[in-house]
C-alpha positions in Angstrom: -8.8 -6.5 20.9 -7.5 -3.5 19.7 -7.9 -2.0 16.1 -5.7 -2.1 13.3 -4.9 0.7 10.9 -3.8 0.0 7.3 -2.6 2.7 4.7 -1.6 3.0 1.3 0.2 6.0 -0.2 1.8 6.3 -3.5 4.7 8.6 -3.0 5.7 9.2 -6.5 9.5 8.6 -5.7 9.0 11.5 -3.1 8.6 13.9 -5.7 5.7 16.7 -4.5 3.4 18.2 -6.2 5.8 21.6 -6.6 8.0 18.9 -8.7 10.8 18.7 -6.2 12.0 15.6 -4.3 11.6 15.8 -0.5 11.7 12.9 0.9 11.4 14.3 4.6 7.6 15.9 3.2 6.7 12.1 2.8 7.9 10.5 5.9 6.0 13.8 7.6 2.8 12.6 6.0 3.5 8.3 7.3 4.0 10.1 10.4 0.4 12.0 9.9 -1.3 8.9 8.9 0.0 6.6 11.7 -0.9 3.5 10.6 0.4 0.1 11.6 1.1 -1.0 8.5 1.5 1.0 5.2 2.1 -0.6 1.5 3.6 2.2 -0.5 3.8 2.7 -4.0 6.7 4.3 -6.4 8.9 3.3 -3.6 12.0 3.2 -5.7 13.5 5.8 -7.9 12.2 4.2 -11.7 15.9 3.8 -13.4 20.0 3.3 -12.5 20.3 1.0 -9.1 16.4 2.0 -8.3 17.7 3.3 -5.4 14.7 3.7 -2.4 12.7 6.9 -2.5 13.1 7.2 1.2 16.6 7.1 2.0 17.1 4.1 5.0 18.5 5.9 7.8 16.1 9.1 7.6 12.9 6.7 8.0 15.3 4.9 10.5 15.7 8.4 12.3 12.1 10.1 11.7 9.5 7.1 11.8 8.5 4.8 13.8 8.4 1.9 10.8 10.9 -0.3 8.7 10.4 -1.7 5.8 9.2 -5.3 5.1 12.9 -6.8 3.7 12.0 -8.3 0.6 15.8 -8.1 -0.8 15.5 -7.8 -4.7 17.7 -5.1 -5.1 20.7 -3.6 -2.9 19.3 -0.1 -2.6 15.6 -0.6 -3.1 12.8 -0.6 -0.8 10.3 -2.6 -3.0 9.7 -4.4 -5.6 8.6 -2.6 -8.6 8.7 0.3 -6.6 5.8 -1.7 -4.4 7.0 -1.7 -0.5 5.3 -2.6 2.8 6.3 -0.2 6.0 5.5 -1.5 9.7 6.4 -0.4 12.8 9.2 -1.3 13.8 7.9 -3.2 17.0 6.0 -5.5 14.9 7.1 -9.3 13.7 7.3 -10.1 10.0 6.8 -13.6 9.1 6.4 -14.6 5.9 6.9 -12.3 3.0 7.2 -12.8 -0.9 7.0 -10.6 -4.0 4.8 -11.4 -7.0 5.7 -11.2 -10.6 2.4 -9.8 -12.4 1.8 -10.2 -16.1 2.7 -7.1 -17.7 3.9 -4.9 -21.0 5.5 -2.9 -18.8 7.2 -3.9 -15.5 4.7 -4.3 -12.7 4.1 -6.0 -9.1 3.2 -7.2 -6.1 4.3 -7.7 -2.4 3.2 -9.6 0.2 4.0 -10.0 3.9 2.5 -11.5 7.2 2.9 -9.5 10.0 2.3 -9.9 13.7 1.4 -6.6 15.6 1.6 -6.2 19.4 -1.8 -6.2 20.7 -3.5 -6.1 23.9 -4.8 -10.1 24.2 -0.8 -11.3 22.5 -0.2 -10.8 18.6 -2.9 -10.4 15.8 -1.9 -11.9 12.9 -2.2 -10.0 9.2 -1.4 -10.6 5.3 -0.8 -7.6 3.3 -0.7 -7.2 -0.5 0.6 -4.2 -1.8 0.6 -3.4 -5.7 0.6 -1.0 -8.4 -1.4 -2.3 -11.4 -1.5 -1.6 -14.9 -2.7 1.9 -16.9 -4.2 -0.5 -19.1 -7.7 -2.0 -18.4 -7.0 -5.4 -20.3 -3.8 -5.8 -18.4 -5.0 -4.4 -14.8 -7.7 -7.0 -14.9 -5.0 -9.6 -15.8 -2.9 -8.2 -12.7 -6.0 -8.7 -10.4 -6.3 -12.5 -11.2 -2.8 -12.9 -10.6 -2.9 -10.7 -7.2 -6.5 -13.0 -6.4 -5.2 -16.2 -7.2 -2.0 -15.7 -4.8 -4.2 -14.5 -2.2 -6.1 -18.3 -2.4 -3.7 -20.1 -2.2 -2.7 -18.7 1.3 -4.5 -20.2 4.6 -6.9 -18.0 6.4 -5.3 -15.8 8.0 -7.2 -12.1 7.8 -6.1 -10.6 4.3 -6.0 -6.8 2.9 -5.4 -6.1 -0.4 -4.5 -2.2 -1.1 -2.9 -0.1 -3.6 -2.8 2.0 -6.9 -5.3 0.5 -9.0 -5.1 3.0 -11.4 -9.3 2.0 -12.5 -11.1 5.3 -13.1 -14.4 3.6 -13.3 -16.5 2.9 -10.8 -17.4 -0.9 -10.0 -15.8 -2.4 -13.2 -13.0 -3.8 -14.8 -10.4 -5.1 -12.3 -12.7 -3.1 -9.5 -15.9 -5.9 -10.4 -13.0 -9.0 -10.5 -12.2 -8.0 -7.1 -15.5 -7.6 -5.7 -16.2 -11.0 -6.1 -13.5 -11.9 -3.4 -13.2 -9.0 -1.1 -15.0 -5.6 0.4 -13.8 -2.4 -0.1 -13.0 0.5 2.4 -15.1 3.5 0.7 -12.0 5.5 1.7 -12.6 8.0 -0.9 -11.0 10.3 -3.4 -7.0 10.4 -3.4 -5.9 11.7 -6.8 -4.9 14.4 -7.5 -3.6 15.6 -4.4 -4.4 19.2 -5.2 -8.2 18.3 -6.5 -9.2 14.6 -5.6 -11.0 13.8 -8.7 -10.7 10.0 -8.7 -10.7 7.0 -6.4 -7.5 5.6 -8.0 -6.0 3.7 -4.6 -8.1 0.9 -3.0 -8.4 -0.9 0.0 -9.8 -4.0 -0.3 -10.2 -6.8 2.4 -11.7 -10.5 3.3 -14.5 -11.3 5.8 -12.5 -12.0 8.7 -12.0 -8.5 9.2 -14.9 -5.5 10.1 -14.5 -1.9 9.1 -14.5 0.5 11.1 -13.9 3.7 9.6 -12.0 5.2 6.5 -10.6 7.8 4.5 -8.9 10.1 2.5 -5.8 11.7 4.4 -5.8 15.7 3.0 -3.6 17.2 5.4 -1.3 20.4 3.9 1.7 18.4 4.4 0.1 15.6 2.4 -1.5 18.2 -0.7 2.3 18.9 -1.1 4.5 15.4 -0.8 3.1 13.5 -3.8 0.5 13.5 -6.3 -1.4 10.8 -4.6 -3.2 11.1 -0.6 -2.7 8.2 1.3 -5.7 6.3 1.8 -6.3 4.2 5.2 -8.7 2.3 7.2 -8.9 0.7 10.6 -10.3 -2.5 10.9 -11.2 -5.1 14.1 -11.4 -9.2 13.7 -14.8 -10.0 13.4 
């Protein structure tokens, strides 16, 4: 069976890190990462219509991927600015978004997707998010995210995302850690000068890591203030 590849990328309405909005820049960097399935963060422009970050026909006409349809807004991606891209080969079966207890609005998607593989179709949940600045509330937001997660069958499970926890192996990071790995994929913020681990991957049992990262090409130091994070995982 083939390997899977997962990415997460907060794109920051596709506004670089020279303050301009490109959103070309950012589908260059998907296109860099080339993952099967990305969950992406400030999807959607914050106010108005929240229109999508990514215009549809230029990751129609420059990617391989489409975006989960979650259908919560006429001219967003995502929910919350939370979105899940696959290729565009792949089968999406269920998908939902989560309401998250907040102050300020917050997130969560979800979607089960079917990827061509060499043996037929391997079968995958994702849950994208983008929680809280606030420890008290983040940790609320991971309850909510774990709790969703359990009530679902068994079908392999990864949890990625801005988690926006600066410490290391606490807070909403510990609450997690009780349920799922994580990737060690590395520093992703800021783009210029990783200082902080801010975006996760996290994942259940079903699934074996195989490798992970930090993705710091040029093209990515420039799109957004975030890297994109990914890892490639087999069933085990």
């Amino acid at each position: 069976m083939k390997s899977i590849r997962v990415a997460s990328y907060n794109i920051r309405k596709a506004i670089g890190t020279d303050r301009r909005r490109v959103p070309e820049r950012v589908i260059d960097v998907l296109n860099e990462v080339d993952a099967d399935v990305i969950a992406l963060q400030e999807a959607d422009r914050r106010f108005g219509v929240r229109s999508a970050a990514l215009p549809p026909w230029l990751l129609e006409s420059l990617s391989p991927y489409k975006p989960v349809p979650l259908n919560v807004h006429v001219d967003s991606m995502g929910w919350h600015g939370n979105a899940i891209l696959v290729r565009k080969e792949a089968e999406v079966g269920a998908h939902d978004v989560l309401h998250l207890p907040c102050l300020e609005p917050r997130g969560a998607t979800m979607a089960e997707v079917r990827l061509p593989d060499k043996g037929g179709k391997t079968g995958l949940r994702i849950f994208g998010m983008h929680l809280d600045l606030s420890g008290l509330w983040r940790r609320k937001q991971a309850a909510a995210v774990i709790h969703a997660a359990g009530l679902r069958d068994t079908m392999p499970t990864v949890l990625m995302g801005d988690l926006n926890e600066w410490s290391a192996g606490r807070g909403c990071l510990a609450d997690f850690a009780r349920h799922f790995s994580f990737a060690p994929c590395g520093r992703s913020f800021h783009a210029r000068r990783p200082v902080a681990q801010l975006d996760r991957i996290m994942h259940c049992g079903q699934l074996k890591l195989i490798a992970s990262g930090v993705h710091e090409s040029a093209a990515a130091r420039r799109a957004s203030d975030h890297l994109p994070i990914w890892a490639e995982f087999k069933l085990s």
